[in-house]
C-alpha positions as a Markdown table, in Angstrom:
| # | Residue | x | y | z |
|---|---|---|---|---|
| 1 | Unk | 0.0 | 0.0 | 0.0 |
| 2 | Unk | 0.9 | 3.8 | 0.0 |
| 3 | Unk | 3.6 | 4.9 | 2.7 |
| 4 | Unk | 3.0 | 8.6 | 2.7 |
| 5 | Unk | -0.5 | 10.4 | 2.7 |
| 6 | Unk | -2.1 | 12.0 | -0.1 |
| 7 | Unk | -4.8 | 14.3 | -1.2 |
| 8 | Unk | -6.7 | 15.2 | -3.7 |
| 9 | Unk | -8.3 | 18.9 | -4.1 |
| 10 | Unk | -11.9 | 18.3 | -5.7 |
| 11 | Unk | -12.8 | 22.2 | -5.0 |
| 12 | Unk | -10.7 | 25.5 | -5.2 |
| 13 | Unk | -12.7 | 28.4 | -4.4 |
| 14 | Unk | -10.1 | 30.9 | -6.3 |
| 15 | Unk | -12.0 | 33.8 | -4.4 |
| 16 | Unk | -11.9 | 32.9 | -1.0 |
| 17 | Unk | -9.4 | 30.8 | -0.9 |
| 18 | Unk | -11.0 | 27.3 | 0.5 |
| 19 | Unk | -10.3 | 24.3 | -0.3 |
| 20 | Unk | -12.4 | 20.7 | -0.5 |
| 21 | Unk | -10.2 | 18.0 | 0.1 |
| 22 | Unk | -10.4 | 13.9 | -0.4 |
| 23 | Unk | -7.1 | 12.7 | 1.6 |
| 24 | Unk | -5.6 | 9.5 | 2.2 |
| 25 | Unk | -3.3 | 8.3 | 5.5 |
| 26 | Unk | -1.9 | 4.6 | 5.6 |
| 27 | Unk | -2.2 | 3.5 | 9.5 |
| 28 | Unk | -0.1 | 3.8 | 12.4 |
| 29 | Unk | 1.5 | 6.6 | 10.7 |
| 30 | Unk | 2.0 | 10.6 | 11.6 |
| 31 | Unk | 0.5 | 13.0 | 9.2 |
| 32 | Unk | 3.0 | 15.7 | 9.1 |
| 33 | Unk | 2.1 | 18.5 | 12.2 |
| 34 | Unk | 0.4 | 21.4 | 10.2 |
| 35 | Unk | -1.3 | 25.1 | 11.1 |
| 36 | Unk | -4.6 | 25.6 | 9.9 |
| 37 | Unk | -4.5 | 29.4 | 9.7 |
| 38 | Unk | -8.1 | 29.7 | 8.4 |
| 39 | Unk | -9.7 | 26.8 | 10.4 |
| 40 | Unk | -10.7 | 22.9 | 9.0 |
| 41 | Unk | -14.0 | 20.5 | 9.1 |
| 42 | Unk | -12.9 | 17.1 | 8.9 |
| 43 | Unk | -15.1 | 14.3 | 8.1 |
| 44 | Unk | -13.8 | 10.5 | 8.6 |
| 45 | Unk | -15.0 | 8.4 | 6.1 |
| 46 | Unk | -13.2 | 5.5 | 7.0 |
| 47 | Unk | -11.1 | 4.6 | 9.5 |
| 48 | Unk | -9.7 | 6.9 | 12.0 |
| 49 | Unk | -7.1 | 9.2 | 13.8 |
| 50 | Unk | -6.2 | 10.7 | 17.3 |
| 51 | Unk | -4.8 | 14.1 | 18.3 |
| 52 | Unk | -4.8 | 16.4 | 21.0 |
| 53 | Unk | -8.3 | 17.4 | 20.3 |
| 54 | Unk | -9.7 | 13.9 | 20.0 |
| 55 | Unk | -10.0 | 10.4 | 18.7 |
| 56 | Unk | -12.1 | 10.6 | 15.4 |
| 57 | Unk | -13.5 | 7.4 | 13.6 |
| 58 | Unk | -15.7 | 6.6 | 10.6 |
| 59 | Unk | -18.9 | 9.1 | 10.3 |
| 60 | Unk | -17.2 | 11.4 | 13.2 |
| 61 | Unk | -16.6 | 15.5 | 12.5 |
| 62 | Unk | -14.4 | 17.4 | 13.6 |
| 63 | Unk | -13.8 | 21.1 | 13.7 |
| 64 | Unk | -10.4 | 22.9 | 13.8 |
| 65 | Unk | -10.4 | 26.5 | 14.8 |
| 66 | Unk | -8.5 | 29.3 | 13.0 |
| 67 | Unk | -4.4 | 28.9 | 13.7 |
| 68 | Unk | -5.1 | 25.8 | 15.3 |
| 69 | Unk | -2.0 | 23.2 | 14.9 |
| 70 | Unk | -1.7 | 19.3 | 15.0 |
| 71 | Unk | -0.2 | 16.1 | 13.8 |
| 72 | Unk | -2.7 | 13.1 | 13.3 |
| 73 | Unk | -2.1 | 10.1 | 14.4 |
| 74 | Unk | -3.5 | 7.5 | 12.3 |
| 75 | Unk | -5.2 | 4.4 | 14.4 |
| 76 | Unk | -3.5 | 1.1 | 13.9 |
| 77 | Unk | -4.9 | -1.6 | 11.3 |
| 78 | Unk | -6.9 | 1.0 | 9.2 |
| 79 | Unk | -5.9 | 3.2 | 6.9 |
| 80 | Unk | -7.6 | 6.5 | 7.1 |
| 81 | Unk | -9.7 | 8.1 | 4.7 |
| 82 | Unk | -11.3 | 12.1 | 5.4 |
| 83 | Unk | -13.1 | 14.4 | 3.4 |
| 84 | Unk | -11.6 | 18.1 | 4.9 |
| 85 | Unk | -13.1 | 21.7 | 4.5 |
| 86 | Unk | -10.1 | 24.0 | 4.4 |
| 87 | Unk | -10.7 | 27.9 | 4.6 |
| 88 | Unk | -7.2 | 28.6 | 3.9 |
| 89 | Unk | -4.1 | 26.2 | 2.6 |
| 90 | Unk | -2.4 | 24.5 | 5.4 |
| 91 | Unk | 1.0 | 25.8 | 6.8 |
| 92 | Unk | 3.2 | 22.7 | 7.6 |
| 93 | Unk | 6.6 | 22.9 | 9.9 |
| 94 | Unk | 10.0 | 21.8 | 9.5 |
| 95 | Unk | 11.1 | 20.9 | 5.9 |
| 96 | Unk | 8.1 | 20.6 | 4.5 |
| 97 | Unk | 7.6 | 24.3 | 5.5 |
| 98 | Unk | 10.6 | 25.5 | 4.3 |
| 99 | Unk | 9.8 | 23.9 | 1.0 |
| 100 | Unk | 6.6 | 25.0 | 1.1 |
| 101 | Unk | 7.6 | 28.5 | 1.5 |
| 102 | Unk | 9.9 | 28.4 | -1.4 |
| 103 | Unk | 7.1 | 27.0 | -3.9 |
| 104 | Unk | 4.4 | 29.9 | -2.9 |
């Protein structure tokens, strides 16, 4: 199976900003620690993941709050599949947001 998480965007609103996401993450695996500096609605469509907010499984939601940070935890077993509302692009930390940086 896949060893890193992925997304797909199905939705750009080019005016605000937002973002409709379908992502992917394999289990028992971090997904990288990110800022949400306009906020995120998750929904779980299958499997699960923990953070410090919460464990969240299949046909749970969850809401992020503006500049709120974590890194996901994906449950053991399952991978993990979530349909996320974005009001602004993540920011992530470390290389990836160094890299990040560079390609905006």
């Amino acid at each position: 199976g896949t060893r890193d998480a992925s997304l797909a965007v199905l939705h750009r609103d080019v005016a605000s900003g937002s973002l409709l996401v379908l992502a992917h993450m394999p289990p028992d695996r971090h997904f990288p620690r990110h800022r949400h500096p306009g906020g995120e609605e998750v929904l779980v469509l299958q499997g699960g993941y923990e953070d410090q907010f919460g464990h969240f499984d299949a046909g749970e939601y969850a809401a992020y709050a503006p500049g709120s940070e974590h890194r996901p935890f994906v449950i053991p077993g399952v991978e993990c599949w979530v349909l996320a509302r974005l009001a602004s692009p993540v920011e992530f930390f470390g290389w990836r947001g160094a890299l990040q940086r560079l390609l905006i």
